[in-house]
N, C-alpha and C positions, 0 to 999 in steps of 0.2 A: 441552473448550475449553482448559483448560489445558494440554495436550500442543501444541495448535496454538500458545499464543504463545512455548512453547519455541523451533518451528520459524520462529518469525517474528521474535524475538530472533536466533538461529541466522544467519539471512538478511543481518539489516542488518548483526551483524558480519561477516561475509566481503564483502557487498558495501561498508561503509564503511572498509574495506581498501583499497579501490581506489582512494581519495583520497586525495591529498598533507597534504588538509586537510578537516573536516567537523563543524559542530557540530549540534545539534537543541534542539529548542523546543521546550515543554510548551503544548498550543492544547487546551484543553478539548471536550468533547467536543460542547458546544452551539455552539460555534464552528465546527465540522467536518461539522457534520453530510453536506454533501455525498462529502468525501473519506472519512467513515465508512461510507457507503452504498455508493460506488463500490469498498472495500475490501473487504466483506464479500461483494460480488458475484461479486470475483474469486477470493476466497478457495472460495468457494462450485463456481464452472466457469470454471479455472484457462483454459481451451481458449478462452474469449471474452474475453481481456484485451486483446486489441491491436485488434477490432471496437468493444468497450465503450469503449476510450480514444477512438476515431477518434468513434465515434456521441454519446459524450460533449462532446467538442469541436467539434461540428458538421460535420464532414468525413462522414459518411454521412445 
């Protein structure tokens, strides 16, 4: 687990790079539980990210 949040650390800086501008929020984790769920999913089978958004959002 701890090599995975290096790579996930790793991630948001290069993708919040890509912003002119960018801040983030500390949302506990019984606040989140949906988007902790749907993270773990994809972290899980990277290859169903864009099915899980769509079937998540009602579009499938």
């Amino acid at each position: 687990m701890e090599k995975e949040i290096f790579g996930v650390v790793a991630d948001i800086k290069n993708l919040s790079a890509l912003f002119e501008s960018i801040s983030f929020t500390y949302i506990s984790r019984s606040e989140n539980v949906e988007a902790d769920r749907l993270a773990k999913t994809v972290l899980r089978n990277p290859s169903s990210s864009f099915t899980l958004m769509l079937s998540e959002l009602g579009h499938l």
